[in-house]
PDB file of N, H, CA, C and O in Angstrom:
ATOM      1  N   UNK A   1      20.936  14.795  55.447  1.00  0.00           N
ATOM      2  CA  UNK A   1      21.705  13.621  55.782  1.00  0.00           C
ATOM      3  C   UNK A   1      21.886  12.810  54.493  1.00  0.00           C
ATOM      4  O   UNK A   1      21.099  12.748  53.549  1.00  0.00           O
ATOM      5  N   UNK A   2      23.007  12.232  54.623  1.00  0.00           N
ATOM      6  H   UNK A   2      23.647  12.281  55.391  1.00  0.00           H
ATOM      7  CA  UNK A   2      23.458  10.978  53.223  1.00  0.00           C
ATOM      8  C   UNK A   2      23.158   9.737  53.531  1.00  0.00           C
ATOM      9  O   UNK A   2      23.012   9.339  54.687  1.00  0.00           O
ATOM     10  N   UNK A   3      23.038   8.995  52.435  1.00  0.00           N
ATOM     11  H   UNK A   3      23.157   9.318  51.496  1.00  0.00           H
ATOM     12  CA  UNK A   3      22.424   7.446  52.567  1.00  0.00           C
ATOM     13  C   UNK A   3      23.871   6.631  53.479  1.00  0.00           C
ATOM     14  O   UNK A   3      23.787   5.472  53.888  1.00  0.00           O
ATOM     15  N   UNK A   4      24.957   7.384  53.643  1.00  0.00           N
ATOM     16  H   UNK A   4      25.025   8.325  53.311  1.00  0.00           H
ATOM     17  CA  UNK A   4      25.632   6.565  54.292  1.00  0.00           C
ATOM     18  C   UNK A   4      25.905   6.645  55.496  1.00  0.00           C
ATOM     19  O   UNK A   4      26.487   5.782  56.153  1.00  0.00           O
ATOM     20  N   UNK A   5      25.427   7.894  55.954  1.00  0.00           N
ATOM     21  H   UNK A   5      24.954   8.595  55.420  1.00  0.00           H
ATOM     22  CA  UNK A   5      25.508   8.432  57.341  1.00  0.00           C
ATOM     23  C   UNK A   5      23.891   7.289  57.962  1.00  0.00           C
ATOM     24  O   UNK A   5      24.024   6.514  58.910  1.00  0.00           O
ATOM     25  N   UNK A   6      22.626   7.431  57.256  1.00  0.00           N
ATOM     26  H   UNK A   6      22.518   8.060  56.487  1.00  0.00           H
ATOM     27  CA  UNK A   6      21.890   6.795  57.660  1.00  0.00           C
ATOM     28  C   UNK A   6      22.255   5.079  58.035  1.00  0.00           C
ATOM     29  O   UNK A   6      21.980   4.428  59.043  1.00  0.00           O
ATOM     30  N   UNK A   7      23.018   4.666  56.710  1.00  0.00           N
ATOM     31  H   UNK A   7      23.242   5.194  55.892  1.00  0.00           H
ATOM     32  CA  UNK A   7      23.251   3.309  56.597  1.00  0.00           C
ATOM     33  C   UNK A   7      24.118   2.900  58.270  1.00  0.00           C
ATOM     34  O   UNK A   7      23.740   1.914  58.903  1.00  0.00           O
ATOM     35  N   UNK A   8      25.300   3.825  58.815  1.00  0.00           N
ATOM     36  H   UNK A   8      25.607   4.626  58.301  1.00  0.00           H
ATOM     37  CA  UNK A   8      25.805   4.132  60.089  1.00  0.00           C
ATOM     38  C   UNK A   8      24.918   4.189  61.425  1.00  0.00           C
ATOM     39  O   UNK A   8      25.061   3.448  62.397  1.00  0.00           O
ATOM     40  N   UNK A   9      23.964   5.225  61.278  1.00  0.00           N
ATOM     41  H   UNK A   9      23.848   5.827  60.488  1.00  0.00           H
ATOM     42  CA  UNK A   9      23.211   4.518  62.132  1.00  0.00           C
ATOM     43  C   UNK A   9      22.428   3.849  62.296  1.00  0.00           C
ATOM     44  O   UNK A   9      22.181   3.835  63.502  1.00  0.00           O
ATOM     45  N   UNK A  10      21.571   2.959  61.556  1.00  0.00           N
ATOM     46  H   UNK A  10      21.771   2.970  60.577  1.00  0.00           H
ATOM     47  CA  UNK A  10      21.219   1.880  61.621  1.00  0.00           C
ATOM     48  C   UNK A  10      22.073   0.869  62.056  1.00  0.00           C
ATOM     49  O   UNK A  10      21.575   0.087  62.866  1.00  0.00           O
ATOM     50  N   UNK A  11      23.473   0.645  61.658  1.00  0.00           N
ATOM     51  H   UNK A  11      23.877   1.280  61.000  1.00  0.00           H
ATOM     52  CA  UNK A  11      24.662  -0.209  62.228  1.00  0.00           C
ATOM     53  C   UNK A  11      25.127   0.099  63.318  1.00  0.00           C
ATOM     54  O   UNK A  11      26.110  -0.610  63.535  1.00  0.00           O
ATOM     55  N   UNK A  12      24.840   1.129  64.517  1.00  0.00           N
ATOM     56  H   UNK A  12      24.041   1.705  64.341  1.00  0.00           H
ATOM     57  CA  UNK A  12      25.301   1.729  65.306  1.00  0.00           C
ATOM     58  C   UNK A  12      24.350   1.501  66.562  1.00  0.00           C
ATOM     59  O   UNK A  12      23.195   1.909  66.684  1.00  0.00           O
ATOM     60  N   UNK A  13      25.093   0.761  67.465  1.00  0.00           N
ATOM     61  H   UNK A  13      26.031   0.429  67.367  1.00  0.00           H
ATOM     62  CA  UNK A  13      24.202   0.695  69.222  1.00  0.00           C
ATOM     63  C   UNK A  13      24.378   1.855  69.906  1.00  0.00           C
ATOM     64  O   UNK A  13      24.545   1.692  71.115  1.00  0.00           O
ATOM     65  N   UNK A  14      24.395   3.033  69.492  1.00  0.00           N
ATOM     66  H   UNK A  14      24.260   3.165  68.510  1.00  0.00           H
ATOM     67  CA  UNK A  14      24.853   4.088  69.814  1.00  0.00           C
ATOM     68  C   UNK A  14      23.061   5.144  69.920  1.00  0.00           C
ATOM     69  O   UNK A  14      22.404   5.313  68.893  1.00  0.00           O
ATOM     70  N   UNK A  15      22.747   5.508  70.821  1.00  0.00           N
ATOM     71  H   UNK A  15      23.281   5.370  71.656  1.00  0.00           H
ATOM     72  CA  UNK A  15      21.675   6.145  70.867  1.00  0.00           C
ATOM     73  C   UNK A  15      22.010   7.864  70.245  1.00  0.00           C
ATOM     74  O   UNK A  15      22.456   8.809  70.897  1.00  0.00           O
ATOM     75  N   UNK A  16      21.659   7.831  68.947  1.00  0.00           N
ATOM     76  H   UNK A  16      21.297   7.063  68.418  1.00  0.00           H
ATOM     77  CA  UNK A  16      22.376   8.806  68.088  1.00  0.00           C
ATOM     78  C   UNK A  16      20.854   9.567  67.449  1.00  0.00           C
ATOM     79  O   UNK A  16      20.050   9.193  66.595  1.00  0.00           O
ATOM     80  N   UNK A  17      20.932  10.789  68.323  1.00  0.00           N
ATOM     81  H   UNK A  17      21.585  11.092  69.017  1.00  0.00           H
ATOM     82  CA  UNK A  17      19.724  11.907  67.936  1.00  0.00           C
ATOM     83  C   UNK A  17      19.637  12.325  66.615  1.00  0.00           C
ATOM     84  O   UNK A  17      20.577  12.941  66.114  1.00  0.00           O
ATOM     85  N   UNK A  18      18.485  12.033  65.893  1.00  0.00           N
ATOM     86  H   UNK A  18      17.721  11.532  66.300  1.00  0.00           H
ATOM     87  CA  UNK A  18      17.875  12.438  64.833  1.00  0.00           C
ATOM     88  C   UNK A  18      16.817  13.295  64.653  1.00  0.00           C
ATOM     89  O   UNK A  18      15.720  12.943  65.087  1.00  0.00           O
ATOM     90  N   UNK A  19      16.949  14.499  64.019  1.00  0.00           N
ATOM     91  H   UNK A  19      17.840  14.785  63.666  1.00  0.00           H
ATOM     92  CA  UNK A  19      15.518  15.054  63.827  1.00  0.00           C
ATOM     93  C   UNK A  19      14.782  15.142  62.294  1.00  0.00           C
ATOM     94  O   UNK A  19      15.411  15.282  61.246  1.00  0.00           O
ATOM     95  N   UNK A  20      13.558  15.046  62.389  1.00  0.00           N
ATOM     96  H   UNK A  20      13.047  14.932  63.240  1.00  0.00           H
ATOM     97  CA  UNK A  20      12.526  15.853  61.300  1.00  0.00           C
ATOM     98  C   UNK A  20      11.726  16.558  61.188  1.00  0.00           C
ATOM     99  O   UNK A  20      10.792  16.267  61.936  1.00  0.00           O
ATOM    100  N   UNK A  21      11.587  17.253  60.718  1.00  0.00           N
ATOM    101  H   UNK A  21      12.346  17.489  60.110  1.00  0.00           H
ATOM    102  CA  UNK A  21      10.947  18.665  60.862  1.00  0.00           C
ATOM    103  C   UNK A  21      11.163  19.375  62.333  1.00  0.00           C
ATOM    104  O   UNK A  21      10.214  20.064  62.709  1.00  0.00           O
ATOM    105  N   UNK A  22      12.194  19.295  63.122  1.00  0.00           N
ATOM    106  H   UNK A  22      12.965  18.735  62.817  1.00  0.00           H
ATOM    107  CA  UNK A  22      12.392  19.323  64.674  1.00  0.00           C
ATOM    108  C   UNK A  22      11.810  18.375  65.491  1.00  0.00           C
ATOM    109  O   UNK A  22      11.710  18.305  66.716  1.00  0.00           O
ATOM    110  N   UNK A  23      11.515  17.797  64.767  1.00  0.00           N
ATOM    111  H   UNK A  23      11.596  17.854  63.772  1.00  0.00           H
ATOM    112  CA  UNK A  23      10.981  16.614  66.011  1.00  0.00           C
ATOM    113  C   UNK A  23      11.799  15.163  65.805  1.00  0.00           C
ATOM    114  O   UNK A  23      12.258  14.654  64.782  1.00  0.00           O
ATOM    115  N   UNK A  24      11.791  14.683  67.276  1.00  0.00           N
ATOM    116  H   UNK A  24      11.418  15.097  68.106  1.00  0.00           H
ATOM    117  CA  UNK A  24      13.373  13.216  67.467  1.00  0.00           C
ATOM    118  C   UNK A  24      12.365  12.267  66.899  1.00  0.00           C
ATOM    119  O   UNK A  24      11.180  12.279  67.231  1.00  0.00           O
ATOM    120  N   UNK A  25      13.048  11.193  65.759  1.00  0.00           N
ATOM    121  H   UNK A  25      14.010  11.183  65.489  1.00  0.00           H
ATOM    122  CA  UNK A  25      12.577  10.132  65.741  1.00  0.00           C
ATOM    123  C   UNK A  25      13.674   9.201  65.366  1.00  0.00           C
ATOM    124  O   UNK A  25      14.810   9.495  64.994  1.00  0.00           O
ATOM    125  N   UNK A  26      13.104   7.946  65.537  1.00  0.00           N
ATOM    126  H   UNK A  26      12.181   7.707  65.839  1.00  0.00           H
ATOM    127  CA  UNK A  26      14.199   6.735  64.869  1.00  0.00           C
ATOM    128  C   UNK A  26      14.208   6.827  63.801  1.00  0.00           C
ATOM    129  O   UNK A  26      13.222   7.326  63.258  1.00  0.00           O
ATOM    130  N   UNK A  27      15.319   6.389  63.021  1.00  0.00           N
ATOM    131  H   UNK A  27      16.120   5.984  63.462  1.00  0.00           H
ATOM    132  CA  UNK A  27      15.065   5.251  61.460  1.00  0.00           C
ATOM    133  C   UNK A  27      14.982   4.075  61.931  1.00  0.00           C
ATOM    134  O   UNK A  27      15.753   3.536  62.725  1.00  0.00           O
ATOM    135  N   UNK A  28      13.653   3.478  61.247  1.00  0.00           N
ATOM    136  H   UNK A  28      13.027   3.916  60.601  1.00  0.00           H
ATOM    137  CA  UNK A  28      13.710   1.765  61.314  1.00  0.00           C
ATOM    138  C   UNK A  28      14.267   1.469  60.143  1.00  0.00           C
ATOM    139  O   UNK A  28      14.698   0.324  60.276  1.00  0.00           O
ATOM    140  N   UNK A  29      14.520   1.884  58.985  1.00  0.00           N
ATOM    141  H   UNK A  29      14.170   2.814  58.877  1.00  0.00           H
ATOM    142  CA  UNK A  29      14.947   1.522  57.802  1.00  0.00           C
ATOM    143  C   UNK A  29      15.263   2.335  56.809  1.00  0.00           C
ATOM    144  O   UNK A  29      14.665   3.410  56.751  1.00  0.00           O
ATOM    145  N   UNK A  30      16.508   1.935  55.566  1.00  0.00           N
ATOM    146  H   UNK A  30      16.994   1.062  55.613  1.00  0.00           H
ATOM    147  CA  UNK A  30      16.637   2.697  54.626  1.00  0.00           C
ATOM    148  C   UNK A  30      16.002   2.120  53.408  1.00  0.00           C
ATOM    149  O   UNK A  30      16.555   1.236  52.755  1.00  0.00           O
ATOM    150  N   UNK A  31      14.841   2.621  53.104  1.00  0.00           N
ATOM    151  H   UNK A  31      14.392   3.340  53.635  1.00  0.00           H
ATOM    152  CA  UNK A  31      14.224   1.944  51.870  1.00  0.00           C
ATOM    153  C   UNK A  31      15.232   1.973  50.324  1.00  0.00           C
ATOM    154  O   UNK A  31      16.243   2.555  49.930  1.00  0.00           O
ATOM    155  N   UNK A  32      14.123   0.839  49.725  1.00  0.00           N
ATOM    156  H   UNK A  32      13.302   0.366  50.046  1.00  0.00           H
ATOM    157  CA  UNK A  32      14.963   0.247  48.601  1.00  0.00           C
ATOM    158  C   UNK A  32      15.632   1.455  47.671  1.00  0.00           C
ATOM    159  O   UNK A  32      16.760   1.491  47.180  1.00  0.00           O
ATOM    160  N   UNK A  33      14.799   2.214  47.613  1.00  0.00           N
ATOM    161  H   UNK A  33      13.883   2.186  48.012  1.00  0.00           H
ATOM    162  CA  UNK A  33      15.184   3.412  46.710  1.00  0.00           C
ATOM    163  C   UNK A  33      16.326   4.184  47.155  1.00  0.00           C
ATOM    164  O   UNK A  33      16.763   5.118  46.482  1.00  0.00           O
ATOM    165  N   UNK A  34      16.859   3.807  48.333  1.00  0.00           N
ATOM    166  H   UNK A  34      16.504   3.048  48.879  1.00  0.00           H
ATOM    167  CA  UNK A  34      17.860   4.939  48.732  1.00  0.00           C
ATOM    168  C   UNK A  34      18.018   6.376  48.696  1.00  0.00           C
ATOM    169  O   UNK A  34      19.012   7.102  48.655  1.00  0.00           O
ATOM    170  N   UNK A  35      16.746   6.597  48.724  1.00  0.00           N
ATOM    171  H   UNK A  35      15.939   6.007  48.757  1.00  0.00           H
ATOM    172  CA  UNK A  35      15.842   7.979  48.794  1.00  0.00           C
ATOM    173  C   UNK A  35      15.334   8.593  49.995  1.00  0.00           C
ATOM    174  O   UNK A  35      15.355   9.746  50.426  1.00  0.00           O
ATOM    175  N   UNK A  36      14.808   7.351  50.472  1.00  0.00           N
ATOM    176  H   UNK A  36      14.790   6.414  50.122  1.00  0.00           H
ATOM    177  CA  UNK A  36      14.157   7.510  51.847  1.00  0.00           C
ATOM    178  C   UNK A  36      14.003   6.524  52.975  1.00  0.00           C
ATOM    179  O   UNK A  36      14.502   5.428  53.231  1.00  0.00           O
ATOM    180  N   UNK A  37      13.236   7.219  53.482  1.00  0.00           N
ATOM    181  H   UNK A  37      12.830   8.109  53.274  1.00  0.00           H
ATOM    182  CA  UNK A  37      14.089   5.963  55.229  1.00  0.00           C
ATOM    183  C   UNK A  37      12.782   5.966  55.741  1.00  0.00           C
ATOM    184  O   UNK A  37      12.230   7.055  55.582  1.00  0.00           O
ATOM    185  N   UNK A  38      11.839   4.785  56.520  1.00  0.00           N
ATOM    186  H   UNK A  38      12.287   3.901  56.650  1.00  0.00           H
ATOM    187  CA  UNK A  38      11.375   4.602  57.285  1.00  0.00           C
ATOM    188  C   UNK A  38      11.318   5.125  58.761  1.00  0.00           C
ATOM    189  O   UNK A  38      11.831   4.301  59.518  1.00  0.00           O
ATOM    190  N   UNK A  39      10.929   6.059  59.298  1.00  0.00           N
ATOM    191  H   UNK A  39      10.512   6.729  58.683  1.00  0.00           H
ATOM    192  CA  UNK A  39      11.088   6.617  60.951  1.00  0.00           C
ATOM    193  C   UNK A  39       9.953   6.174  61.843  1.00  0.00           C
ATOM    194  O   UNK A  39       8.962   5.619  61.369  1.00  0.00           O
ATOM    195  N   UNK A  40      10.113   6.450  63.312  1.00  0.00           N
ATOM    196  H   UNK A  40      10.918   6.901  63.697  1.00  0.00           H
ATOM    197  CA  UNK A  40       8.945   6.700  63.947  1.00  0.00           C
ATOM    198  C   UNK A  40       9.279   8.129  64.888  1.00  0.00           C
ATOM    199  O   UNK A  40      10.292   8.828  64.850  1.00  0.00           O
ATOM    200  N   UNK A  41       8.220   8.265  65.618  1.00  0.00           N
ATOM    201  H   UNK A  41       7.398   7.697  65.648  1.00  0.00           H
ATOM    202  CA  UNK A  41       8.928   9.192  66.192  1.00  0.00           C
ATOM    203  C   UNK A  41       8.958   8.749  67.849  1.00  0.00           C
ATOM    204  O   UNK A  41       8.087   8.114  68.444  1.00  0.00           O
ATOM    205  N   UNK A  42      10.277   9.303  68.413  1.00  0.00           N
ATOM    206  H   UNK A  42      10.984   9.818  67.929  1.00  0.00           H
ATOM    207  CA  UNK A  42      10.361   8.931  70.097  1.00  0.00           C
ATOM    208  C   UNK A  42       9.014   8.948  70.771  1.00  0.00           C
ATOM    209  O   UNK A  42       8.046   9.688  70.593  1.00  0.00           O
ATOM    210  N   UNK A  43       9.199   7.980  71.557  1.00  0.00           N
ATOM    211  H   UNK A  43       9.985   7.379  71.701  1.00  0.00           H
ATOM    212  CA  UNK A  43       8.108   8.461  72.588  1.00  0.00           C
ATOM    213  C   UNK A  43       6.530   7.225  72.494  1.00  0.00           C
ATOM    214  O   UNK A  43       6.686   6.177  71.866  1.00  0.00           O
ATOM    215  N   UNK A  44       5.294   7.489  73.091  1.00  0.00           N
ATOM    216  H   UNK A  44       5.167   8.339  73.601  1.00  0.00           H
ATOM    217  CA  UNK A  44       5.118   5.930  73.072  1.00  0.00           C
ATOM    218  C   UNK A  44       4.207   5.724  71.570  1.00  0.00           C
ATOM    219  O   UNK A  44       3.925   4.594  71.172  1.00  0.00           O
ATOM    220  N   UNK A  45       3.884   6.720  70.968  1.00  0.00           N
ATOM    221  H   UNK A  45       4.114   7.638  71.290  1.00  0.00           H
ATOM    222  CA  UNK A  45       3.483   6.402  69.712  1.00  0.00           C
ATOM    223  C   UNK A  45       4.523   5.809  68.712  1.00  0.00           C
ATOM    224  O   UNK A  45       5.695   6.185  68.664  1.00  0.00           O
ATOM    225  N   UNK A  46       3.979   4.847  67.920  1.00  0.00           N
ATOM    226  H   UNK A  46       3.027   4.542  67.958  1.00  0.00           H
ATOM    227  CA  UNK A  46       4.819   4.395  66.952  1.00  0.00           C
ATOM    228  C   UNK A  46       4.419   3.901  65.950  1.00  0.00           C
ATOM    229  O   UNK A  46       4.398   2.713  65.627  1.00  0.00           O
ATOM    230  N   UNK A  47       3.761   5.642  64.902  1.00  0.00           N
ATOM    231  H   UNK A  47       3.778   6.607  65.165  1.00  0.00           H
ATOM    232  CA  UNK A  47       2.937   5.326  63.737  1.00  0.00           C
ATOM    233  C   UNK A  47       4.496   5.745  63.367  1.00  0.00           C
ATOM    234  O   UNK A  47       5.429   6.290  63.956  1.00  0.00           O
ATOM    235  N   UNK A  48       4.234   5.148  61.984  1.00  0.00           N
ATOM    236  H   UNK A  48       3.476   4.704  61.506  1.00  0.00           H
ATOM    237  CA  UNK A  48       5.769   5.275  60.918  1.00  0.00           C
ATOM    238  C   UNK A  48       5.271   5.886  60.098  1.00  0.00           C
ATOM    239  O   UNK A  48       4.075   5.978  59.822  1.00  0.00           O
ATOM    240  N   UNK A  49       6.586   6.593  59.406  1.00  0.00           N
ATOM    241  H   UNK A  49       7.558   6.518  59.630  1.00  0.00           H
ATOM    242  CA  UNK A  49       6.344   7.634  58.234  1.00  0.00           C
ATOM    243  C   UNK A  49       7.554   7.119  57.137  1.00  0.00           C
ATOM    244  O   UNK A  49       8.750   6.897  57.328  1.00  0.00           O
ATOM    245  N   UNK A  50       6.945   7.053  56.242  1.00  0.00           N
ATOM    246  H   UNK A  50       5.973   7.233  56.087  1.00  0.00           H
ATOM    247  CA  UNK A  50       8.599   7.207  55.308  1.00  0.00           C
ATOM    248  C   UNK A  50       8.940   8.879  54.800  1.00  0.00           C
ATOM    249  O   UNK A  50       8.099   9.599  54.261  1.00  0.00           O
ATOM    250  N   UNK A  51      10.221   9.247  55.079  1.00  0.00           N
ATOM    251  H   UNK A  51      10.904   8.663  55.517  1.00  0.00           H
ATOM    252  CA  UNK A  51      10.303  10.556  54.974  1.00  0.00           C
ATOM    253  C   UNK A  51      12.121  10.367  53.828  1.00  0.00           C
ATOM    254  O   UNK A  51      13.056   9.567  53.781  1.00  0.00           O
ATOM    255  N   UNK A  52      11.714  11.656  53.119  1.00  0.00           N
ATOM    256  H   UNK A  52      10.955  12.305  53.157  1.00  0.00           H
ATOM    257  CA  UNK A  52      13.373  11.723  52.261  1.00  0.00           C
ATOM    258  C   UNK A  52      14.466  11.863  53.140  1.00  0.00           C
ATOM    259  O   UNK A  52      14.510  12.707  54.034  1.00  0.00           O
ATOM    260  N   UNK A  53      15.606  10.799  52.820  1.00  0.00           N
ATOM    261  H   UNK A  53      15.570  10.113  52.093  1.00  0.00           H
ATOM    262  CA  UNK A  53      16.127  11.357  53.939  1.00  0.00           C
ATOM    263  C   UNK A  53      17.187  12.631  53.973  1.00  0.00           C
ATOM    264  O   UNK A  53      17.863  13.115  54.881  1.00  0.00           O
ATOM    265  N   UNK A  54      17.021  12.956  52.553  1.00  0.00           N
ATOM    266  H   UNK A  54      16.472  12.563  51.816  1.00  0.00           H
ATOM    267  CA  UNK A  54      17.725  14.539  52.811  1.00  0.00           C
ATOM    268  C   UNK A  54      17.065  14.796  54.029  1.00  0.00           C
ATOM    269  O   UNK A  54      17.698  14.169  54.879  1.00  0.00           O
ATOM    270  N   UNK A  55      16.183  15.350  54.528  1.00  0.00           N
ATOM    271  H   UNK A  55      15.669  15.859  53.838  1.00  0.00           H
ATOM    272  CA  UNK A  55      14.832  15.800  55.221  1.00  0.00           C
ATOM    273  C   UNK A  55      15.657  15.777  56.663  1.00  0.00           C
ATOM    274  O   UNK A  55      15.689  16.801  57.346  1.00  0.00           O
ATOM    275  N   UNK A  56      16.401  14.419  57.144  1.00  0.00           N
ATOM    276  H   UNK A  56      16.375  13.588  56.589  1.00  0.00           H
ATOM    277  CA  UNK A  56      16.641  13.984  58.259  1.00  0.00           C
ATOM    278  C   UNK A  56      17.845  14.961  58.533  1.00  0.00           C
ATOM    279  O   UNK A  56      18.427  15.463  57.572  1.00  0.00           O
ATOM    280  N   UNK A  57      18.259  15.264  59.919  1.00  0.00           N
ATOM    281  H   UNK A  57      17.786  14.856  60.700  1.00  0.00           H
ATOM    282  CA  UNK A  57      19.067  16.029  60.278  1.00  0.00           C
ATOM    283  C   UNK A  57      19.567  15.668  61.720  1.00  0.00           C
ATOM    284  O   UNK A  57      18.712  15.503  62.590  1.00  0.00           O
ATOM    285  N   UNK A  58      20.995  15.525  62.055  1.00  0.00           N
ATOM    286  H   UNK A  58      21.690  15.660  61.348  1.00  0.00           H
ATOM    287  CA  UNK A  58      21.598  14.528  63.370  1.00  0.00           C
ATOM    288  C   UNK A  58      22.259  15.635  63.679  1.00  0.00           C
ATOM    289  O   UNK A  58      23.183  16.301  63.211  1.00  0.00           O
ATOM    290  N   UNK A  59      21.277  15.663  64.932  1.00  0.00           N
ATOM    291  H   UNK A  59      20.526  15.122  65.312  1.00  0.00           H
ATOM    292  CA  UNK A  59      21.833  16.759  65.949  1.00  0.00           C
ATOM    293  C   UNK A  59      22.711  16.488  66.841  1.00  0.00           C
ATOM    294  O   UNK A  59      23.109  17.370  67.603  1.00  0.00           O
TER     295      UNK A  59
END
């Protein structure tokens, strides 16, 4: 994924499927570096990871 496709959904009320490593999570954020993005993953845990967001993939 590109920093502008991420930047989209973050701007987007649109419930728009993301995966990492196959598994669905949110972006809460695109960090400063524009490298990588803040996630959690669906569901009721909500430890965060910062992951690259090449990495991310919208299924």
């Amino acid at each position: 994924m590109d920093v502008n496709r991420v930047k989209q959904i973050l701007s987007s009320s649109a419930d728009i499927d993301v995966k990492y490593n196959g598994t669905s999570v949110w972006i809460d954020a695109l960090n400063e570096d524009g490298r990588t993005a803040t996630v959690h993953l669906r569901g009721p845990l909500e430890e965060r990871s910062t992951v690259e967001i090449s990495e991310l993939e919208e299924v």
